[in-house]
N, C-alpha and C positions, 0 to 999 in steps of 0.2 A: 929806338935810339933817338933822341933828341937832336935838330943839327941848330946850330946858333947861328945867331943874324950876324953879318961879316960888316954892317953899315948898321947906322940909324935909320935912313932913309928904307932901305929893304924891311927893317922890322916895322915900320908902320905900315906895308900893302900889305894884304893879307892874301894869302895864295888863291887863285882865281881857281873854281871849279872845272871837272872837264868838262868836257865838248859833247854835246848829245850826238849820236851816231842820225847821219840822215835820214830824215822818212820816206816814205813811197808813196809820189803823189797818187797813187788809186786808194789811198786808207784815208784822204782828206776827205772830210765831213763836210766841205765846203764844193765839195764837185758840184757844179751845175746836172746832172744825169739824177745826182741820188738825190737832190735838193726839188728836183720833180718829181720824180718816183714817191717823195716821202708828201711832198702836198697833195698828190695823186690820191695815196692812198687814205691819208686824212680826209679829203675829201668824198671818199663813196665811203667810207665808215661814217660820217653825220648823213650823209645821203641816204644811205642803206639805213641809220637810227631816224631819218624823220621819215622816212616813207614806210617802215616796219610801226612808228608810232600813229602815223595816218590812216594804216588799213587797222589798225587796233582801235583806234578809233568809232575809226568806221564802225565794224564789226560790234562796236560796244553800243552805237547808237542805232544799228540795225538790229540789234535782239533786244533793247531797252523797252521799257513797255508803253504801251501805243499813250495817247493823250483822249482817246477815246472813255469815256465817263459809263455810255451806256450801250446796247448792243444796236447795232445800227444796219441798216440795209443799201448797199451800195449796188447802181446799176451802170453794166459799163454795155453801152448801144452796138452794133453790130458798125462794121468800120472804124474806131476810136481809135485814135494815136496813141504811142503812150507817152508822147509829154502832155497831151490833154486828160488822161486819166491821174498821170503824176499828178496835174494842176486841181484836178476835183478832190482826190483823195485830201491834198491838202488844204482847200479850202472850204472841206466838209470836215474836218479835223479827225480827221480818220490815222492821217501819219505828219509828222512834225516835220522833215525836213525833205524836199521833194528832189534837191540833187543827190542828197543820199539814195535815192529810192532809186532816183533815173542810174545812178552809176550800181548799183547793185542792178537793172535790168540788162546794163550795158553787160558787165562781169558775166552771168551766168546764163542769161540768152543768147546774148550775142559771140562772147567767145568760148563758153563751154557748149555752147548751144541745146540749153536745158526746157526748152518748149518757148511757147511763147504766150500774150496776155488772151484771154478769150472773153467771147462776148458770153452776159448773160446777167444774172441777178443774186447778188451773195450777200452772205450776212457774214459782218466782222464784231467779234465779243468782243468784251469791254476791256480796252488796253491792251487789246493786240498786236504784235509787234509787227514789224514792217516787212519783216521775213515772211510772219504768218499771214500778214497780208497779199506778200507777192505771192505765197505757194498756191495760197487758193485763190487768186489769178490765173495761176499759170496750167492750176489742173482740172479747172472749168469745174469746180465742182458746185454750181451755182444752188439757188433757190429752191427747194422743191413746193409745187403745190399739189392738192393732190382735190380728183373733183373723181364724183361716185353716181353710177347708175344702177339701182335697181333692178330686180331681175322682173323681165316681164314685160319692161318699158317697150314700146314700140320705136320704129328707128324716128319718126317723128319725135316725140317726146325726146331722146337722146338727143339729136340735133337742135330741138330748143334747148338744152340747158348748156350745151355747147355755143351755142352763139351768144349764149347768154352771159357767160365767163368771159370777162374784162380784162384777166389775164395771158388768156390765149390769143398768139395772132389771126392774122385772115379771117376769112370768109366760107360758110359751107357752101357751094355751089350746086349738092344734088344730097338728097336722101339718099341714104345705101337701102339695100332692100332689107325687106325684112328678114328678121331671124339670121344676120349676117353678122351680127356683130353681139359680141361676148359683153354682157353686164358684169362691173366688178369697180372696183375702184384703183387709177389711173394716178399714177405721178406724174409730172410736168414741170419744166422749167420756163420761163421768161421767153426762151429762143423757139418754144416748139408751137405750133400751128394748130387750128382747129381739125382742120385735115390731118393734122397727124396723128390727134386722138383717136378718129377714126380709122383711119389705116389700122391703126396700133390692135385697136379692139376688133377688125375685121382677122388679121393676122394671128389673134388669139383665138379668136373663135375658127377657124379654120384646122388652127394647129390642136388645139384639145378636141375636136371630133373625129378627128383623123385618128387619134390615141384613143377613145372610146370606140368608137367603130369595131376598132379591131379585136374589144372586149366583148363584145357583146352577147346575149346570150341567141345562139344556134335559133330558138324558137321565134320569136317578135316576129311580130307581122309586119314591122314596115322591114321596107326592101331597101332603102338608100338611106344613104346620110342626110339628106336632104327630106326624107319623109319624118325620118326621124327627129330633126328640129321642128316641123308642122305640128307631127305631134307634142312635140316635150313645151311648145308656146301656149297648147292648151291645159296639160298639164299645169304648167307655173300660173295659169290664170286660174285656176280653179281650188287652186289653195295654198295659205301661206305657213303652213306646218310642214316642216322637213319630213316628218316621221309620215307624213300620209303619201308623199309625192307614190312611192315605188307600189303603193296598194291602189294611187288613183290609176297609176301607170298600165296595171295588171287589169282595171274594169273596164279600159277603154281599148287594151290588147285581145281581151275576151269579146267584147263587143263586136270587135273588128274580123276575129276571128269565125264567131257565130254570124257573121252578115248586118251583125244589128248596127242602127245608125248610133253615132254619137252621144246625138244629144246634149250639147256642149250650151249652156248658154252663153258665155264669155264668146265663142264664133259668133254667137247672132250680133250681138255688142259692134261688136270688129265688123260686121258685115255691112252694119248701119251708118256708124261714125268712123270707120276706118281708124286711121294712126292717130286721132288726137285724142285718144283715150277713153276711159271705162267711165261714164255716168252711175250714178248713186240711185236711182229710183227704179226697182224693180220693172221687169220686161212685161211686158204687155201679150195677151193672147195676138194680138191681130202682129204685134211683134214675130210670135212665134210660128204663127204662117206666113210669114214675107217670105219670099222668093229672092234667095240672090245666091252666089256659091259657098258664101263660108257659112249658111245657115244649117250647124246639122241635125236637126230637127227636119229639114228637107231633101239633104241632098245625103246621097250614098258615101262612106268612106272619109277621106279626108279633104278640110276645105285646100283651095290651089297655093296657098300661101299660108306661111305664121302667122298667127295674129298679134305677134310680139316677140322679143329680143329673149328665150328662154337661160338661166343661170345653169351651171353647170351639175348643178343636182338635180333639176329637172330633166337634164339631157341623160345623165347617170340612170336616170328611174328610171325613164321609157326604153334605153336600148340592155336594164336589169329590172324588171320588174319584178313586184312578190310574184311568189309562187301561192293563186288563188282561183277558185272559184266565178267567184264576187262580180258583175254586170250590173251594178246598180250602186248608185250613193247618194246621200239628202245633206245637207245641213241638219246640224246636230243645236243649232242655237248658241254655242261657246265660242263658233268659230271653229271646231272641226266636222265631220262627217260619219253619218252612218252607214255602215255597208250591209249587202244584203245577198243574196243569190239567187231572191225566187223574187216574183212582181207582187206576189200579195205579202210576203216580208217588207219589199219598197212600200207599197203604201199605206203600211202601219206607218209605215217611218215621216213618210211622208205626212200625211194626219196629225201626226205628231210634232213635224215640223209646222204644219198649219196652226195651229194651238201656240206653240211659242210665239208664230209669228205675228198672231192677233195679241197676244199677251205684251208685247214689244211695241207693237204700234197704239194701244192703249196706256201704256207705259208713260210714251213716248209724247201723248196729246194731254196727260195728264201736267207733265211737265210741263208742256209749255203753258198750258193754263195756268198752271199755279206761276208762272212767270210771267205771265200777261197781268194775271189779278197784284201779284208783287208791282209792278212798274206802274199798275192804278194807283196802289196803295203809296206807293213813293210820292206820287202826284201830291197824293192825300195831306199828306204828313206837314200839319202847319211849321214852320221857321227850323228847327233843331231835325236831325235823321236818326231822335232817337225814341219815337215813337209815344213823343210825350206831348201834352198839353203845354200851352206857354203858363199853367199854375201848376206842370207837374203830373197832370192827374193821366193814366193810360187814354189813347183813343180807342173809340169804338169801334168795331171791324164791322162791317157789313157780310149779313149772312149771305152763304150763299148755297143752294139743296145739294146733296152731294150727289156726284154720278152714280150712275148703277150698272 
């Protein structure tokens, strides 16, 4: 229903809306409590996203790959800081940013407590990341080198080429004795010592005879472990074919067994010049009557000592040897051996080694003649070395009667 204006004045206001019902000052948006609360939390939400975008960062330039071009060999000294290794790494261009590097040490050394940086000598590949860089840091797995001795060598010999290695530290201060230490070839790092190759190789050799020992066969005539290296260093001296060691093993088992001496010339060797090693020029009669203990051509049984460092296949032959006969063996001229069982079989053989060995040292003096008269003839040879006249035409050789 329509109600009509009773005035002029009335019809021009226009009816005034109601009245909002009061609010509750706790739902005002303008509270000082929620106007902090709400900065508050604005604030660790950019907090929490720069510090979530910082360690992403991180993380992105810690597994980025390295600035390293080629493979390189890094050495970190015994005592190093690690802001002093931070500093070399990066001014060997090894890692690009070195607080990254120092706060990734801080993070997982220091508060996960994941080891710590080790001294020694390593190698980092090409564009390796800085991760790859700290782990093998952290898990010392440094350099290896690796240096080899020979089976046979006397501990002299062993300790030169130990001192002789520029990579190992210290100094030998004593030869170990003979026959104490196990030939083979040795890994090493940057940190280990010359002493410690030796330890190492004395502890080898300790430990595999102990384990031999206990195989061995019931019959052998040596009685100790320790005779049984004496013998196995004449063994290794007497020849370098695998296949002969356990049948030389059985001629000198039998020998021993039947009372006969030796007969070693490798001892006489060793009796003369001791540990600096085996001379090239056959032994001499008046050689073979000297008088000293390792000569067994003179003395009963076995010399007082090894005459060198034996490998562990020579130690295998003497405490297994074949199952033989056999008291006798010559050089065969190839570099192996004949075996025999009776003395006049030996010295067929031996006769026969006579013969190759005149055949060898005639050989032997031919050659160098024809290399004596070659280095005349080079003399010879006017301007060119190529055996020509300066018109071209061949030189003339000088006759010379051949041998007979």
């Amino acid at each position: 229903m329509n109600v009509a204006a009773t005035s002029p004045a009335e019809a021009l206001v226009p009816q005034r809306p109601p009245e909002l019902p009061p609010q509750d000052e706790d739902d005002d948006n303008s509270h000082p409590v929620l106007r902090l609360f709400d900065g508050l939390f604005n604030f660790v939400v950019i907090v929490a996203v720069l510090v979530a975008s910082f360690f992403y960062f991180l993380r992105v330039e810690f597994d980025r790959p390295g600035p390293l071009q080629v493979s390189t060999i890094f050495a970190v000294p015994k005592g190093a800081s690690t802001t002093s290794i931070a500093n070399r790494l990066t001014e060997e261009g090894i890692i690009t940013d070195r607080r990254i590097f120092m706060a990734a040490i801080f993070y997982f050394m220091r508060l996960k407590g994941e080891g710590t940086l080790k001294a020694g000598e390593y190698q980092f590949d090409k564009q390796a990341t800085m991760r790859e860089v700290l782990n093998t840091l952290v898990d010392g797995k440094s350099v290896q080198y690796r240096i080899t001795f020979p089976e046979g060598w006397t501990s002299q010999q062993i300790v030169e080429r130990i001192s002789a290695n520029a990579e190992l530290d210290g100094a030998v201060t004593e030869i170990p004795p003979e026959g104490s230490l196990l030939p083979d070839t040795y890994s090493f790092g940057t940190k280990d010592s010359k002493e410690d190759i030796l330890q190492r190789m004395q502890a080898a050799q300790r430990k595999f005879l102990a384990q031999v020992w206990e195989e061995r066969d019931p019959d052998i005539m040596v009685k100790t472990p320790e005779e049984a290296v004496i013998l196995a260093s004449i063994v290794e001296k007497e020849t370098g074919i695998a296949e002969e060691r356990p049948r030389i093993a059985a001629v000198f088992n039998n020998r021993l067994r039947k009372g006969m001496r030796l007969q070693s010339d490798p001892t006489i060797i060793y009796g003369i010049f001791g540990g600096s090693g085996m001379r090239d020029h056959p032994i001499t009669k008046d050689e073979l009557k000297q008088e000293n203990p390792y000569n067994t051509y003179q003395i009963d049984g076995l010399p007082p000592t090894p005459i060198g460092n034996p490998g562990r296949a020579a130690i295998e032959a003497v405490l297994k040897p074949a199952k033989t006969d056999e008291v006798y063996f010559v050089a065969d001229g190839t570099g192996g051996h004949i075996f025999s069982t009776t003395l006049a079989e030996h010295n067929r053989n031996v006769a026969k080694w006579r013969k190759i060995e005149r055949e060898i040292r005639a050989r032997q003096k031919a050659e160098e003649e024809a290399a004596k008269l070659a280095a005349e003839l080079g003399m010879l040879l006017p301007e060119g070395e190529d055996g020509l006249t300066p018109t071209g035409g061949p030189v003339v050789l000088p006759q010379r009667n051949p041998t007979r």
